[in-house]
DRENVEXLUM-133937 format. One record per residue (C-alpha): chain; x, y, z; residue in three letters; residue number from 0. Coordinates in steps of 0.1 Angstrom, whole numbers, plus 2048, in hexadecimal, padded with zeros to 3 digits. Example, Ala and Ser with C-alpha at 12.3 -4.5 7.8 and 13.67 -1.06 7.14 Angstrom:
! DRENVEXLUM-133937
<node><fidren>A</fidren><c1>87B</c1><c2>7D3</c2><c3>84E</c3><torlum>ALA</torlum><lumtor>0</lumtor></node>
<node><fidren>A</fidren><c1>889</c1><c2>7F5</c2><c3>847</c3><torlum>SER</torlum><lumtor>1</lumtor></node>
This chain:
! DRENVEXLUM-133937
<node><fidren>A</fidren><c1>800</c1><c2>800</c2><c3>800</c3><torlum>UNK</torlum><lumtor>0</lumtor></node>
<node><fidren>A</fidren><c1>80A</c1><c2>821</c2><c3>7F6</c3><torlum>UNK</torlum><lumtor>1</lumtor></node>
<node><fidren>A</fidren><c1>7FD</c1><c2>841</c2><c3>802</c3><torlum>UNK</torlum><lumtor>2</lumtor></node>
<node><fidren>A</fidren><c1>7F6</c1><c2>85C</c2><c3>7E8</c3><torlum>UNK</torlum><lumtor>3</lumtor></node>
<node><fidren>A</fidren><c1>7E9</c1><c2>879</c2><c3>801</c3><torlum>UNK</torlum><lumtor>4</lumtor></node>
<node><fidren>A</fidren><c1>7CC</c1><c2>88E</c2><c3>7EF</c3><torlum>UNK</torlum><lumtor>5</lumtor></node>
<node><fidren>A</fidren><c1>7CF</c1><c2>880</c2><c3>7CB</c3><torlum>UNK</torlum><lumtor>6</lumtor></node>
<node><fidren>A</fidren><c1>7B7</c1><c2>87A</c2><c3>7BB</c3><torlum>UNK</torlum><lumtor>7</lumtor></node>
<node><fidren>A</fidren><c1>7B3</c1><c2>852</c2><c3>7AF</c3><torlum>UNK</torlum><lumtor>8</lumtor></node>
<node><fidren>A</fidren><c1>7AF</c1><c2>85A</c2><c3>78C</c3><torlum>UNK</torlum><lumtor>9</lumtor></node>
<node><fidren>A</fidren><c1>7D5</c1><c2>863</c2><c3>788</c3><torlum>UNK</torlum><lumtor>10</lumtor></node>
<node><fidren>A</fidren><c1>7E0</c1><c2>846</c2><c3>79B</c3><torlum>UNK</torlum><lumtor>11</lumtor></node>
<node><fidren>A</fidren><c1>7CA</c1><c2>833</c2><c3>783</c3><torlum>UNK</torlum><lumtor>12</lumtor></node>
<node><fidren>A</fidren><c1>7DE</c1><c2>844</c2><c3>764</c3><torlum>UNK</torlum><lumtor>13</lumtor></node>
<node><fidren>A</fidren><c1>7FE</c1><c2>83C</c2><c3>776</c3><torlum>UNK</torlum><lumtor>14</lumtor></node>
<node><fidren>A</fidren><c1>7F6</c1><c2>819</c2><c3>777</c3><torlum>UNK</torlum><lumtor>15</lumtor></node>
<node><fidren>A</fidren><c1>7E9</c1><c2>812</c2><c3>756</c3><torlum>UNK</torlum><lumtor>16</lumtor></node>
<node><fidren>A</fidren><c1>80B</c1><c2>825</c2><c3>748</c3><torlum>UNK</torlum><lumtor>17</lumtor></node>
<node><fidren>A</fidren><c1>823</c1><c2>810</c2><c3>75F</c3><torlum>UNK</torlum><lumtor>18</lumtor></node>
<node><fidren>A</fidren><c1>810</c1><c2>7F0</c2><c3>756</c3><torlum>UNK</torlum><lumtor>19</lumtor></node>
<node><fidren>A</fidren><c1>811</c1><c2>7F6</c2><c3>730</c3><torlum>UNK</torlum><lumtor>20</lumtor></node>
<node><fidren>A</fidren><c1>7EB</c1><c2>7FC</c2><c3>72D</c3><torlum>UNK</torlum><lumtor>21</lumtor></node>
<node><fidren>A</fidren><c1>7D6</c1><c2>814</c2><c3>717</c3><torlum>UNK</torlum><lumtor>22</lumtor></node>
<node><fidren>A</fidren><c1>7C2</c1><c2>82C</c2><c3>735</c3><torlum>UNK</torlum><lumtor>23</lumtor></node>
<node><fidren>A</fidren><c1>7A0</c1><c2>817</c2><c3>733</c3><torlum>UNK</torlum><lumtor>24</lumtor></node>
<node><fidren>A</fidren><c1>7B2</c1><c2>7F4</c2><c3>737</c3><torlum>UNK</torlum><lumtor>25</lumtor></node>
<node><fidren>A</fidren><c1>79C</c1><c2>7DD</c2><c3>725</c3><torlum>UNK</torlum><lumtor>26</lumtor></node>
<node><fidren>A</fidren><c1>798</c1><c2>7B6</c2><c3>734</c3><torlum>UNK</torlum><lumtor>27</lumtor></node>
<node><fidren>A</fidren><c1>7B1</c1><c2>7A3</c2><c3>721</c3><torlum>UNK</torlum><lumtor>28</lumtor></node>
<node><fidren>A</fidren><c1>7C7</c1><c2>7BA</c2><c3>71D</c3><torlum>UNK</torlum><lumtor>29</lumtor></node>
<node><fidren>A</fidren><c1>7EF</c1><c2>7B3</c2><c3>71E</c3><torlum>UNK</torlum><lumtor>30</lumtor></node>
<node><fidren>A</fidren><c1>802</c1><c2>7BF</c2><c3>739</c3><torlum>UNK</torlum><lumtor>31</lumtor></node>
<node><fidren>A</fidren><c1>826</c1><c2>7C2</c2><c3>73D</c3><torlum>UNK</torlum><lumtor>32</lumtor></node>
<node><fidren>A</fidren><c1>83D</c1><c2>7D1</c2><c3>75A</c3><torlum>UNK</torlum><lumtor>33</lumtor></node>
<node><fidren>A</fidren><c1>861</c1><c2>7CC</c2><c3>762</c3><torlum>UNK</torlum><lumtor>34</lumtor></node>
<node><fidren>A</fidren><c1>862</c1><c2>7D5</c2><c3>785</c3><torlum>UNK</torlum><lumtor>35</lumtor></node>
<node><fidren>A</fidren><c1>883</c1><c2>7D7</c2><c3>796</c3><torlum>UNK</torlum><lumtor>36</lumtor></node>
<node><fidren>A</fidren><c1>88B</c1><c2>7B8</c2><c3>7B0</c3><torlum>UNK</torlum><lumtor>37</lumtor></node>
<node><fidren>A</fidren><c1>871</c1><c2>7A5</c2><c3>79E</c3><torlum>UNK</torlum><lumtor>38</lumtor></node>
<node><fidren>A</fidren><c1>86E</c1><c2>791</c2><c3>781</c3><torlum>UNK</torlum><lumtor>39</lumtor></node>
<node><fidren>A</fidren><c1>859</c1><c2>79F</c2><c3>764</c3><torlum>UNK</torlum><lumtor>40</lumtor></node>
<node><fidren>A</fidren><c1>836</c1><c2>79D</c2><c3>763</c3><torlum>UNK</torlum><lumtor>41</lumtor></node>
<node><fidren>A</fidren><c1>826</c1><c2>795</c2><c3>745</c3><torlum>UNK</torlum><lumtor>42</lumtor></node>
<node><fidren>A</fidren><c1>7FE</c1><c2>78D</c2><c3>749</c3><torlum>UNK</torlum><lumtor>43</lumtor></node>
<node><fidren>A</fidren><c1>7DC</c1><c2>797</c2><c3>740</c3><torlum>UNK</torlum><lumtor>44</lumtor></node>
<node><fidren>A</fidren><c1>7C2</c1><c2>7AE</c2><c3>751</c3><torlum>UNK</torlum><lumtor>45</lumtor></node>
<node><fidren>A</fidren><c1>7A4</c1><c2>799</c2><c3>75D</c3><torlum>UNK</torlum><lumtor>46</lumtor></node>
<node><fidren>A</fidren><c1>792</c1><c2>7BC</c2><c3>76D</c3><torlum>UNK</torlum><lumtor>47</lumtor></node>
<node><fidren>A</fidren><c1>796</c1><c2>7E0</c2><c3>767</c3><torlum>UNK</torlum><lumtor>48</lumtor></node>
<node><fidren>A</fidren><c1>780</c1><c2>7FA</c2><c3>775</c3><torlum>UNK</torlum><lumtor>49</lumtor></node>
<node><fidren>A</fidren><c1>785</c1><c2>81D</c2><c3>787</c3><torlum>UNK</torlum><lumtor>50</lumtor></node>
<node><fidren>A</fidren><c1>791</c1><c2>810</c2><c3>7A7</c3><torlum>UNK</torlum><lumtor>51</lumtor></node>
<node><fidren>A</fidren><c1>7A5</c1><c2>7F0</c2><c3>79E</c3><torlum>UNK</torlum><lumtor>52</lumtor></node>
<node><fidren>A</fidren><c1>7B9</c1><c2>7DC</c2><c3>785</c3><torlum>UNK</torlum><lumtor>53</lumtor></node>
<node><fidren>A</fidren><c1>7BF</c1><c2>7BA</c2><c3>788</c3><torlum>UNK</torlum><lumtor>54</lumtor></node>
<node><fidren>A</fidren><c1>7D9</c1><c2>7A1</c2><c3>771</c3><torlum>UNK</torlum><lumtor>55</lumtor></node>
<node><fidren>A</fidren><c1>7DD</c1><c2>77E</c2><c3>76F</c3><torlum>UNK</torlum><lumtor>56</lumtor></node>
<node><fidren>A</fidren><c1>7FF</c1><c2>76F</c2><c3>766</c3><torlum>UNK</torlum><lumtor>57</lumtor></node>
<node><fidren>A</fidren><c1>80A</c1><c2>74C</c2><c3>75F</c3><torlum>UNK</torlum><lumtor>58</lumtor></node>
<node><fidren>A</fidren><c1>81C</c1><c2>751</c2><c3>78A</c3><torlum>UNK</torlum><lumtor>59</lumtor></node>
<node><fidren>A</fidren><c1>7FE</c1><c2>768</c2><c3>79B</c3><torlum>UNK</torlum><lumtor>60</lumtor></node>
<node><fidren>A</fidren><c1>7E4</c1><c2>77C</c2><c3>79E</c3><torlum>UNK</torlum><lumtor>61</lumtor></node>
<node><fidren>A</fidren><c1>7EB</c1><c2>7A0</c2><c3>7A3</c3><torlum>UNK</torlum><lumtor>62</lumtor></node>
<node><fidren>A</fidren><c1>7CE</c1><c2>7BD</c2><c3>7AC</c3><torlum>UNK</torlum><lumtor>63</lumtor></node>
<node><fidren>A</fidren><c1>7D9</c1><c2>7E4</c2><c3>7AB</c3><torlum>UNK</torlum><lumtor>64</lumtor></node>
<node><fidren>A</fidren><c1>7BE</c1><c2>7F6</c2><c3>7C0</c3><torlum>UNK</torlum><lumtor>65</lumtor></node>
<node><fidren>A</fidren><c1>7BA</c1><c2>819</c2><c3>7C2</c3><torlum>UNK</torlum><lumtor>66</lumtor></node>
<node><fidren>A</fidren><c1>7AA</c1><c2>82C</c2><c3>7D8</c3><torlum>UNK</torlum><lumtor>67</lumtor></node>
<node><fidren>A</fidren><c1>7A9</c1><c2>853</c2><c3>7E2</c3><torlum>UNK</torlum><lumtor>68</lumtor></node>
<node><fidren>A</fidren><c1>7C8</c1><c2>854</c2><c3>7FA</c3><torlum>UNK</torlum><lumtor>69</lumtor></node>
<node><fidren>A</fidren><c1>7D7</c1><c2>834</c2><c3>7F5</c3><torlum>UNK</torlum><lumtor>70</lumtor></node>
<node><fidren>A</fidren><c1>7E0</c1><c2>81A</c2><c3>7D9</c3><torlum>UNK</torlum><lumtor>71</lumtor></node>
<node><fidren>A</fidren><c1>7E2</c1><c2>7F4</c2><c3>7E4</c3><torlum>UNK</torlum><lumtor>72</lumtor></node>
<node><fidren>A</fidren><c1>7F2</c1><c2>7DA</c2><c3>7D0</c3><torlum>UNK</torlum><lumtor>73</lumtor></node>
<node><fidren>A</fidren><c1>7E9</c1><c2>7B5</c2><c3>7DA</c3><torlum>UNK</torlum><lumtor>74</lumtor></node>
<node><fidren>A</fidren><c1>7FB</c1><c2>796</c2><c3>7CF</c3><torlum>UNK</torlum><lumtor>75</lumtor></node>
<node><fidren>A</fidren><c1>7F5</c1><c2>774</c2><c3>7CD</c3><torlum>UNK</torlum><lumtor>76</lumtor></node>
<node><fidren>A</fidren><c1>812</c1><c2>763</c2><c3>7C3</c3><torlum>UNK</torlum><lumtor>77</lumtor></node>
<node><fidren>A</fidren><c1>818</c1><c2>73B</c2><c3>7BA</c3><torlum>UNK</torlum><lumtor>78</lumtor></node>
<node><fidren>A</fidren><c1>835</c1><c2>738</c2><c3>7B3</c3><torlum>UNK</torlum><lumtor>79</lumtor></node>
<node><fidren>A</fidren><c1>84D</c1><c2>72A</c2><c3>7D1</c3><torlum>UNK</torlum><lumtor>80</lumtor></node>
<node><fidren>A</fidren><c1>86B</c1><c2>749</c2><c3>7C9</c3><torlum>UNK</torlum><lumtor>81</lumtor></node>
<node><fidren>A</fidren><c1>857</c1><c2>765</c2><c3>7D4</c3><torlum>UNK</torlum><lumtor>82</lumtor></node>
<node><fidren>A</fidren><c1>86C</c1><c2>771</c2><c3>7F3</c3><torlum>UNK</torlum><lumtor>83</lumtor></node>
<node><fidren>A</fidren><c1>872</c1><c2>794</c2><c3>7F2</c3><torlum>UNK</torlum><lumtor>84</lumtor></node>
<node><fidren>A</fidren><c1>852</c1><c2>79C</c2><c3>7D7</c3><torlum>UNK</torlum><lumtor>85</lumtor></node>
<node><fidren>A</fidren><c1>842</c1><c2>7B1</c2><c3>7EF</c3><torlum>UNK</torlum><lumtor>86</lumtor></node>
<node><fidren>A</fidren><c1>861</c1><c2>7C9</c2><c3>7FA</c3><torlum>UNK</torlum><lumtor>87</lumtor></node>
<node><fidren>A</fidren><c1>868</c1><c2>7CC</c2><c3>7D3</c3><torlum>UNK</torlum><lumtor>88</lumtor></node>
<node><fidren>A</fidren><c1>841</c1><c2>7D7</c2><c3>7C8</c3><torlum>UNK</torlum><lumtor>89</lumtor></node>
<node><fidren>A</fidren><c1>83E</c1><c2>7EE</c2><c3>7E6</c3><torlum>UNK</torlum><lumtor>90</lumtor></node>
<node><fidren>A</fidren><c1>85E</c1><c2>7FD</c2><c3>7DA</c3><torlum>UNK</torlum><lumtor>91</lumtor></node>
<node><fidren>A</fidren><c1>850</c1><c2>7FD</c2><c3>7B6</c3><torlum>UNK</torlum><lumtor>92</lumtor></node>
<node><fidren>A</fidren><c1>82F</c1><c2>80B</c2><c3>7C0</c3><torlum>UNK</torlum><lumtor>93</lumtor></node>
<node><fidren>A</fidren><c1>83E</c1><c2>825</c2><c3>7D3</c3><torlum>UNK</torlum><lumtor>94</lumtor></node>
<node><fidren>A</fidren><c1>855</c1><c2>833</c2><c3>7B9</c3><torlum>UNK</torlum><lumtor>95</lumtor></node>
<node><fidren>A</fidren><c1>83A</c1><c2>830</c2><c3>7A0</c3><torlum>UNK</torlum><lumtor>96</lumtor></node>
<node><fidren>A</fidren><c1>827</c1><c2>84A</c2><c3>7B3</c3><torlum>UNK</torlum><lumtor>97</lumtor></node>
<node><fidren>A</fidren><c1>843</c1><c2>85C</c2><c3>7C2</c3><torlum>UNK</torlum><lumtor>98</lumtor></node>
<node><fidren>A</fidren><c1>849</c1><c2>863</c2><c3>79E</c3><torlum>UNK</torlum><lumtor>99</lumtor></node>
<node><fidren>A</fidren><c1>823</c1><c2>871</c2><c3>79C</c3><torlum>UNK</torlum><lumtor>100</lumtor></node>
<node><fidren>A</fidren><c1>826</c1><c2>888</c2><c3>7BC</c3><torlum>UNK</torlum><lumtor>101</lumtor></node>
């Protein structure tokens, strides 16, 4: 979880879709691709996309980008068994991401 202070959601929505590759109004189905540092790339699909949230499948996980006014969440579910340290790397990556916004 990131906090984002007073911003509105709708730019940490365009922030997303950029850093994940996406057109602004991520269709289902959609590719997605991300080459986060500390972690593999991630190469998947959107299975939903709406004002608040984006969620991708990929052949290791299940990934959801939420966004709220005040905070974005990112929630993994990873299975594959090398995932120690994912979770320091995508808070690190989510944090830049909307440092870079501030």
């Amino acid at each position: 979880m990131t906090h984002t202070g007073e911003r509105f959601s709708q730019q940490d929505h365009a922030a997303l879709t950029r850093a994940l590759a996406l057109p602004a109004e991520a269709p289902i189905g959609a590719r997605v691709h991300i080459e986060p540092p500390g972690l593999p790339p991630l190469d998947g699909e959107v299975t939903w996309s709406d004002n608040q949230r984006i969620e991708v499948r990929t052949g290791d996980g299940l990934y959801t980008f939420h966004h709220l006014p005040g905070a974005v969440l990112l929630f993994h579910h990873l299975f594959r068994t090398d995932a120690q340290g994912a979770e320091t790397a995508w808070q690190q990556w989510l944090t830049s991401l909307l440092a870079e916004r501030s």
